[in-house]
C-alpha distance (Angstrom), angle and dihedral (degrees) to the residues before:
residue distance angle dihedral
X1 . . .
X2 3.69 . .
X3 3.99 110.1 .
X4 3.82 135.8 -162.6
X5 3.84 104.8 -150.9
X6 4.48 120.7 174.8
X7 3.78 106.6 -167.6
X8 4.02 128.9 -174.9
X9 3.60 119.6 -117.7
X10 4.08 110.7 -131.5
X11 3.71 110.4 -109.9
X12 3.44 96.2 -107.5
X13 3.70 94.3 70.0
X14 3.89 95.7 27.3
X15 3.77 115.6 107.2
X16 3.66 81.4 -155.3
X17 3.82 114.8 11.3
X18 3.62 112.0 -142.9
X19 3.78 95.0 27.2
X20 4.13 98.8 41.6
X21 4.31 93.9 94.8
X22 4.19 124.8 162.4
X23 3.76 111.9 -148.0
X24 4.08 106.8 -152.7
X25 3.64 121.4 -172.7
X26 4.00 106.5 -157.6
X27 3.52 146.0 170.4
X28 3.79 113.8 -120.5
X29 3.97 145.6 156.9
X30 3.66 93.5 -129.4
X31 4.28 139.5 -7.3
X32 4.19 87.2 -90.3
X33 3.68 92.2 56.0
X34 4.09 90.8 37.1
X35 3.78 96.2 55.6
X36 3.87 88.1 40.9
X37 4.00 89.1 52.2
X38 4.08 88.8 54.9
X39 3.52 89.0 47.5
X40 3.74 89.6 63.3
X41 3.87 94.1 40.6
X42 3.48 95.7 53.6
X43 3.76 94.3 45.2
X44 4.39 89.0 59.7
X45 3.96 80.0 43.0
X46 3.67 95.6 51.9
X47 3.92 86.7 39.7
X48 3.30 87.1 -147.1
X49 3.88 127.3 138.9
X50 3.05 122.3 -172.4
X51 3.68 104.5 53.5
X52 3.67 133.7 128.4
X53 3.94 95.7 -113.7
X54 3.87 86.7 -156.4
X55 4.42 92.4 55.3
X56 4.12 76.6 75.8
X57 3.58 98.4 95.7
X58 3.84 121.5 -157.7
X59 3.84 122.2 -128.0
X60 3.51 97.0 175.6
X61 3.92 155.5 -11.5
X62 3.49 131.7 -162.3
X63 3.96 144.0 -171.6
X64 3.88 107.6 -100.4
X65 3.99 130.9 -3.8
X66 3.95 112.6 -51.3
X67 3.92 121.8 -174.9
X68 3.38 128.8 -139.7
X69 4.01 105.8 -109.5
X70 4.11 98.7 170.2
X71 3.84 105.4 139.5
X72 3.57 121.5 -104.1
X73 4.10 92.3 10.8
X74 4.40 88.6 105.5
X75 3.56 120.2 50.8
């Protein structure tokens, strides 16, 4: 199943923690494996490591691939 998944980066990779998020769009057999699968992708984004995979917290994960549409956040 295809999975839209927005983690949290842990403050001490943050820029601004509470506001620094990854959006992953992955490919997984359930939500467990999904938010574990963005884990990993934002880790080779981040380029970091040595990082806790697990300090990246999940705020959500949906069914299907869902784009960001917030106003002013694409230019």
């Amino acid at each position: 199943m295809k999975y839209t998944v927005l983690l949290m980066r842990p403050d001490y990779v943050a820029d601004r923690f509470g506001e620094d998020t990854y959006l992953a769009f992955v490919t997984a057999r359930s939500p467990t494996l999904a938010i574990k699968a963005a884990r990993l992708e934002v880790l080779r984004a981040d380029d970091i490591a040595a990082v806790n995979r697990e300090d990246y917290h999940p705020l959500f994960t949906l069914n299907g691939w869902h784009n960001d549409i917030t106003p002013g956040k694409f230019r």
